[in-house]
Every structure is written in structure tokens, then in C-alpha cells.
ChimeraX commands (.cxc) that place a marker at each C-alpha (Angstrom):
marker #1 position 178.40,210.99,190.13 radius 0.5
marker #1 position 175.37,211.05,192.28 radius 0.5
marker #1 position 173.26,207.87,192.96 radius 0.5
marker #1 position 169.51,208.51,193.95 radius 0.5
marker #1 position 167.14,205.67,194.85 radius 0.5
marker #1 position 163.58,205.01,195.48 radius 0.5
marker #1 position 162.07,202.58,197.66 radius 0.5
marker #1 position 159.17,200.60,196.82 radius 0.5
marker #1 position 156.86,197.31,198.48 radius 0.5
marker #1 position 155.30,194.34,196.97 radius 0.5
marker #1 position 154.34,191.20,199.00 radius 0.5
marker #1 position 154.70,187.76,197.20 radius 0.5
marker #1 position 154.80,184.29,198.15 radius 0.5
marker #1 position 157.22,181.76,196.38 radius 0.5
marker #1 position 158.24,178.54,196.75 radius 0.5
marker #1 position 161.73,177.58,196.23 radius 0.5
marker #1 position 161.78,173.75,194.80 radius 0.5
marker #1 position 164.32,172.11,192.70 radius 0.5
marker #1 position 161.90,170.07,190.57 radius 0.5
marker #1 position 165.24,167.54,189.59 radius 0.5
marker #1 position 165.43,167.07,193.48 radius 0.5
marker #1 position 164.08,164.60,196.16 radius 0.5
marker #1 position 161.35,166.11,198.24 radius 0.5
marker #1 position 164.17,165.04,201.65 radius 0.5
marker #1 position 166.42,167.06,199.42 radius 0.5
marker #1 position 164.06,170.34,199.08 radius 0.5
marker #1 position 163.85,170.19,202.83 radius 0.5
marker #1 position 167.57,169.50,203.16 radius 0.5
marker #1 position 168.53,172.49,201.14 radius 0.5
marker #1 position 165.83,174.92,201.17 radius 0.5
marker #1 position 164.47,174.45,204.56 radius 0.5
marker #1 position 160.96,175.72,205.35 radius 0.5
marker #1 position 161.53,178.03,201.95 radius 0.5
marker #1 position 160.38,174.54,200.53 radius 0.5
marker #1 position 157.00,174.35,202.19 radius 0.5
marker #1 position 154.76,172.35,200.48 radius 0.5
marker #1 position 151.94,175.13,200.61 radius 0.5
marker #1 position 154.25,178.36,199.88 radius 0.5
marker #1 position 155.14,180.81,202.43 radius 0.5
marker #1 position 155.21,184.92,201.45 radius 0.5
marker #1 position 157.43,187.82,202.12 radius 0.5
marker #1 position 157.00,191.20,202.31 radius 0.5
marker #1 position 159.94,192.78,199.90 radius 0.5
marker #1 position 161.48,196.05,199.92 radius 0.5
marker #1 position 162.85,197.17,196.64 radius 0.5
marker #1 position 165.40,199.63,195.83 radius 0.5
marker #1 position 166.13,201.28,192.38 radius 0.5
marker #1 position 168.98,203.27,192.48 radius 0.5
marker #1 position 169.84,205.51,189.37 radius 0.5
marker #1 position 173.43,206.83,188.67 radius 0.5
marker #1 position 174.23,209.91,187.18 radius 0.5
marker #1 position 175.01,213.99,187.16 radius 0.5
marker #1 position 172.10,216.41,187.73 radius 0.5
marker #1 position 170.47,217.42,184.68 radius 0.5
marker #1 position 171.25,221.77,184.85 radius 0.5
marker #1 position 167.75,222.29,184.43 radius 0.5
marker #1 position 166.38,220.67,187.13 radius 0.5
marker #1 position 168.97,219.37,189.05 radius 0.5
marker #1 position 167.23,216.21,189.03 radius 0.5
marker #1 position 169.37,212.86,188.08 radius 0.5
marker #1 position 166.03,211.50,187.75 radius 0.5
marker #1 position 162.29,212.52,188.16 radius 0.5
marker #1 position 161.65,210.59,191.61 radius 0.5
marker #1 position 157.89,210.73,190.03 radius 0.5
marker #1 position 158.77,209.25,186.88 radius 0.5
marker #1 position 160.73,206.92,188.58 radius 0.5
marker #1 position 158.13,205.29,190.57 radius 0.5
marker #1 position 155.26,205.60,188.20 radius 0.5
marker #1 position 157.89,203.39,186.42 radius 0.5
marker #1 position 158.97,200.83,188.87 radius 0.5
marker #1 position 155.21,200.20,189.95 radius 0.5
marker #1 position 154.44,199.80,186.26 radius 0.5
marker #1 position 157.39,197.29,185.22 radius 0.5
marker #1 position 157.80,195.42,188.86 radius 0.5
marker #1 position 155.11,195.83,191.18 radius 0.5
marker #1 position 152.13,196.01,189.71 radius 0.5
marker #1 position 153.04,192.33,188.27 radius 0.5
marker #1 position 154.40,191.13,191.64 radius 0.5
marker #1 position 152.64,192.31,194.00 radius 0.5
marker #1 position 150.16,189.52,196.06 radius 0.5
marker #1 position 150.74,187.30,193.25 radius 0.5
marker #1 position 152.63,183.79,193.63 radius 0.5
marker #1 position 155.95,183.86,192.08 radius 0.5
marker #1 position 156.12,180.18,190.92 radius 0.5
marker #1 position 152.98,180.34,189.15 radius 0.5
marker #1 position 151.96,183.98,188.50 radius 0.5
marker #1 position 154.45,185.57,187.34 radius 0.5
marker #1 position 155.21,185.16,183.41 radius 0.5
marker #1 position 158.96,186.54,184.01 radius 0.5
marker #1 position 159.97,184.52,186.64 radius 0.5
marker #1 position 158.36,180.83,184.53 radius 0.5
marker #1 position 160.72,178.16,185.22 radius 0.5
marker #1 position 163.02,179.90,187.09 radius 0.5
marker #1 position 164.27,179.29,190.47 radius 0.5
marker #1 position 161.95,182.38,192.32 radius 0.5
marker #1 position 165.02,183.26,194.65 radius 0.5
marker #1 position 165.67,186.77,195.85 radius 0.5
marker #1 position 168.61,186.83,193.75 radius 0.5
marker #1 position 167.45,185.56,190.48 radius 0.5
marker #1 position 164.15,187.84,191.14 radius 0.5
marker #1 position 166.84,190.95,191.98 radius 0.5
marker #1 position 168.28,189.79,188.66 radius 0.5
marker #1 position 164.98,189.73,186.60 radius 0.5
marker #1 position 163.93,193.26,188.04 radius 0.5
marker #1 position 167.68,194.57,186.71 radius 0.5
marker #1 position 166.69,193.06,183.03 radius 0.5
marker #1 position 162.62,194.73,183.67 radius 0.5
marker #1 position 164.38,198.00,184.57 radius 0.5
marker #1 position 168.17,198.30,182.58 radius 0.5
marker #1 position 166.12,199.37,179.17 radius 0.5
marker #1 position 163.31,201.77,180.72 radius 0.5
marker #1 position 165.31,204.03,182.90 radius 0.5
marker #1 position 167.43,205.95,179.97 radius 0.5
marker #1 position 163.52,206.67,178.66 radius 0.5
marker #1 position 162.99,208.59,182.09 radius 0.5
marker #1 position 166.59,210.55,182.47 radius 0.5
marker #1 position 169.05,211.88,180.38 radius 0.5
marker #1 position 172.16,211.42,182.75 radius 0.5
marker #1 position 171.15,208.31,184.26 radius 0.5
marker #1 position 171.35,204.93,184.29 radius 0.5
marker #1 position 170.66,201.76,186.01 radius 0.5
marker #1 position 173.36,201.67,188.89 radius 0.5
marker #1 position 171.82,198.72,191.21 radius 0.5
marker #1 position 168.96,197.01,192.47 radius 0.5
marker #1 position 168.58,196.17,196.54 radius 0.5
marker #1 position 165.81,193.35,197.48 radius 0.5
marker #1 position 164.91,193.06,201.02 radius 0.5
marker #1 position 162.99,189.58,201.43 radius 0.5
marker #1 position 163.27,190.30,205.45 radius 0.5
marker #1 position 164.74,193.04,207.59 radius 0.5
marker #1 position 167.86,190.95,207.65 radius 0.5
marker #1 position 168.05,189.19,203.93 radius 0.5
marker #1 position 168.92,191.45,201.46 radius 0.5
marker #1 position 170.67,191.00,197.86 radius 0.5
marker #1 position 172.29,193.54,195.91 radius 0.5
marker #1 position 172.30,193.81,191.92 radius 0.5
marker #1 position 174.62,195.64,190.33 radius 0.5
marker #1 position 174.30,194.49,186.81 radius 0.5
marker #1 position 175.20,191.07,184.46 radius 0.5
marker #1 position 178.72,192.73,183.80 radius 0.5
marker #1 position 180.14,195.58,186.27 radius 0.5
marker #1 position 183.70,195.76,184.13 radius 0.5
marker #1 position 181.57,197.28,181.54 radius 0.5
marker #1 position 180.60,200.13,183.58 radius 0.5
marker link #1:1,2 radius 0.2
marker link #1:2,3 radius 0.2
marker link #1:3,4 radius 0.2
marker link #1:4,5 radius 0.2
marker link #1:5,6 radius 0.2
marker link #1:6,7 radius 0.2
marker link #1:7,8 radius 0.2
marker link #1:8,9 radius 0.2
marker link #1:9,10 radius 0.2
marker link #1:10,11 radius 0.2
marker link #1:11,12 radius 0.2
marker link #1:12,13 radius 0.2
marker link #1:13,14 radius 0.2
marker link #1:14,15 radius 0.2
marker link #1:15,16 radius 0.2
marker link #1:16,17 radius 0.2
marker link #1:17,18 radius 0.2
marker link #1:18,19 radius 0.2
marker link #1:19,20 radius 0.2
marker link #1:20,21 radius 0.2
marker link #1:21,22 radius 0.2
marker link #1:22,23 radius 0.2
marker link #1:23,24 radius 0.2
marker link #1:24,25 radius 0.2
marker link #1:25,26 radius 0.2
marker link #1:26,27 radius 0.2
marker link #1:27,28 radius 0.2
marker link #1:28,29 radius 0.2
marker link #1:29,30 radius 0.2
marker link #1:30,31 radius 0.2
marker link #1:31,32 radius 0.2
marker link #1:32,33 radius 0.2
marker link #1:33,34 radius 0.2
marker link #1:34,35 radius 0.2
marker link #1:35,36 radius 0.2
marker link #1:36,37 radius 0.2
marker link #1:37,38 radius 0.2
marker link #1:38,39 radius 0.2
marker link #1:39,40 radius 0.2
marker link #1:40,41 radius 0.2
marker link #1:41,42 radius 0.2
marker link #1:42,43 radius 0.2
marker link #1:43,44 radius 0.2
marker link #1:44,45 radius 0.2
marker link #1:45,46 radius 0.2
marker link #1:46,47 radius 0.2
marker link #1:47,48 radius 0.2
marker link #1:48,49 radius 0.2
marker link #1:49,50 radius 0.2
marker link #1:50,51 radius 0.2
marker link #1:51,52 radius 0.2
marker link #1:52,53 radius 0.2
marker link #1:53,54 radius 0.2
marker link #1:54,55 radius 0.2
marker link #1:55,56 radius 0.2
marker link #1:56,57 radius 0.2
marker link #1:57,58 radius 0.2
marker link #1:58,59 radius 0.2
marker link #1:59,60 radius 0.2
marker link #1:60,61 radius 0.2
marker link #1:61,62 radius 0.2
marker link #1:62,63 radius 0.2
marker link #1:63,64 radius 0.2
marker link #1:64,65 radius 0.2
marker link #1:65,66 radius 0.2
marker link #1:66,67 radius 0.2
marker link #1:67,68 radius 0.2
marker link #1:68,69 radius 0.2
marker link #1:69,70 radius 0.2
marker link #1:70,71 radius 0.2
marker link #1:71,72 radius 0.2
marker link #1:72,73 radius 0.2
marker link #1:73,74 radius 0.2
marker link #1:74,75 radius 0.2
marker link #1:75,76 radius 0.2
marker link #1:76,77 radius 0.2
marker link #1:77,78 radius 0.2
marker link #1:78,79 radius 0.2
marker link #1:79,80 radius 0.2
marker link #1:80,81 radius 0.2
marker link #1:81,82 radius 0.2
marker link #1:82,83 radius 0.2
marker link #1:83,84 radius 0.2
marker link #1:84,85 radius 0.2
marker link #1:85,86 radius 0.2
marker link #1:86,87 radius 0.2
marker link #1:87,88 radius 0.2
marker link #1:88,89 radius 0.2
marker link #1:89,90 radius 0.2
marker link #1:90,91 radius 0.2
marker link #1:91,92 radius 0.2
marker link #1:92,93 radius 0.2
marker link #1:93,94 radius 0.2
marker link #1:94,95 radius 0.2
marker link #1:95,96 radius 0.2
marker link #1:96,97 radius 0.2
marker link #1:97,98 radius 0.2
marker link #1:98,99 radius 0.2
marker link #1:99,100 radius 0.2
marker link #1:100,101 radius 0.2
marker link #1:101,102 radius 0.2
marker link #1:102,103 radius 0.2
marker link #1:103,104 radius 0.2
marker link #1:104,105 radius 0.2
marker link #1:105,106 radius 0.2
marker link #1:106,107 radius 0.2
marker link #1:107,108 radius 0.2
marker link #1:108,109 radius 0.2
marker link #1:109,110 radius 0.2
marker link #1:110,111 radius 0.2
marker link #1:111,112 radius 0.2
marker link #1:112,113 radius 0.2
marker link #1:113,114 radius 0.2
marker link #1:114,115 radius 0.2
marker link #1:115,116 radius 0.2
marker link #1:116,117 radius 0.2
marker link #1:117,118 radius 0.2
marker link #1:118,119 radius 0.2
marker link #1:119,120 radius 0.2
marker link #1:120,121 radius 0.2
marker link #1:121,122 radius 0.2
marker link #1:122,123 radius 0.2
marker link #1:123,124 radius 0.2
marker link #1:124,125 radius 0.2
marker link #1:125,126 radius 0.2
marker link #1:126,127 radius 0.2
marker link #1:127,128 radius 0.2
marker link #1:128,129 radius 0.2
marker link #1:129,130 radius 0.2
marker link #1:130,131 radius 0.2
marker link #1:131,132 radius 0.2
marker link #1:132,133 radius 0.2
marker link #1:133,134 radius 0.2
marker link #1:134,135 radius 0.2
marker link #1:135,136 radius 0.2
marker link #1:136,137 radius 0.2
marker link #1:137,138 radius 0.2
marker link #1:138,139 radius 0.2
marker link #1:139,140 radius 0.2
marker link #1:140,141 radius 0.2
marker link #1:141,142 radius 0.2
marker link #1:142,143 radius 0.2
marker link #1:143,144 radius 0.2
view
């Protein structure tokens, strides 16, 4: 099994609030993530695709393809936009790094077998800072 990945960039801002919560209860638990006038990051994204090199190109995936496709499905609707408000996939949800890593997955999951033959989905990696990463691996990894 080989696992190839691409790397892409978006900047968003967000605001993490729990809209059930006290505004001293935002600040308790979120911290400055629950600034009244959003703050933004500047997130790395990595796809990675799992699968065995196709014998005709010895490509598990068309790195191309591949990031014609991610900047289609992800960035193009993330990037400089405001994920509380902007965003029609992230609507009501809590716009953390991990429910976002988990909303890429569900953007991506469908669209990648349309690109590869031998691939699939094997993971997503957010970077919200140099040090604050989440990795996605999937709703269900026994299934894999």
C-alpha cells in the first residue's frame, strides 16, 4: 500500500462560541478562540490518498487531479472567508479544527474514487498553527 499526499493553504477566521453558554463560560473554555471580533489562522491541509500504483502510470493518484480537486471542494469555499458565517458546510456547527478536519473527510470521501482507480481516502491532516494539528482518518477505521 502506498499513501501519497498533497499539501494545500487556505486562511480563515472562526470563532469558536457555544451559543447555550455564558459569555464568562466562552472565555473560560475557549480562551481568546472566543474573541468577540474573530481571530484567523492560516491552515495547512493534507489529503493523503491510499492505494497501489496504477501499472500504467505508476501513479496512485494524479497529484494534478488531486489538487485541481481539493481547491475545488475545500479551498476555494474556505479560503479568506469566516467560518461561522460563510461557510454553508460548516452552518451551525462548532467551526473547530476537528469538526472542520471532519467536514473536509465527508467534502473529499466521495470525489477521490472519481480521480483514481486504486485509491481512496486514507486521512486528512489540518494544521491551524505550526504546533496544532488534527488528524482524520475516517467516521469508522474498523471498516477499513
Amino acid at each position: 500500500m502506498i499513501y501519497l499526499s498533497r499539501q494545500e493553504h487556505f486562511n480563515a477566521a472562526h470563532k469558536l462560541v457555544n451559543p447555550n453558554w455564558s459569555r464568562e463560560k466562552n472565555i473560560a473554555v475557549f480562551g481568546p478562540c472566543a474573541n468577540e471580533n474573530w481571530h484567523g489562522h492560516n491552515f495547512n491541509l493534507i489529503v493523503t490518498v491510499a492505494g497501489e500504483p496504477d501499472p500504467d502510470t505508476g501513479f496512485v493518484v494524479d497529484l494534478k487531479q488531486l489538487s485541481l480537486l481539493i481547491r475545488e471542494k475545500v479551498i476555494e469555499p474556505l479560503d479568506h472567508k469566516n467560518l461561522n458565517l460563510d461557510v454553508p458546510f460548516m452552518m451551525g456547527k462548532m467551526p473547530s479544527t476537528e469538526i472542520l478536519a471532519q467536514e473536509i473527510w465527508k467534502l473529499l470521501v466521495s470525489e477521490i474514487p472519481k480521480i483514481t482507480q486504486l485509491g481512496q481516502l486514507h486521512a486528512i491532516k489540518l494544521y491551524e498553527t505550526p504546533r496544532n494539528f488534527v488528524e482524520y482518518f475516517g467516521p469508522d477505521r474498523s471498516k477499513l
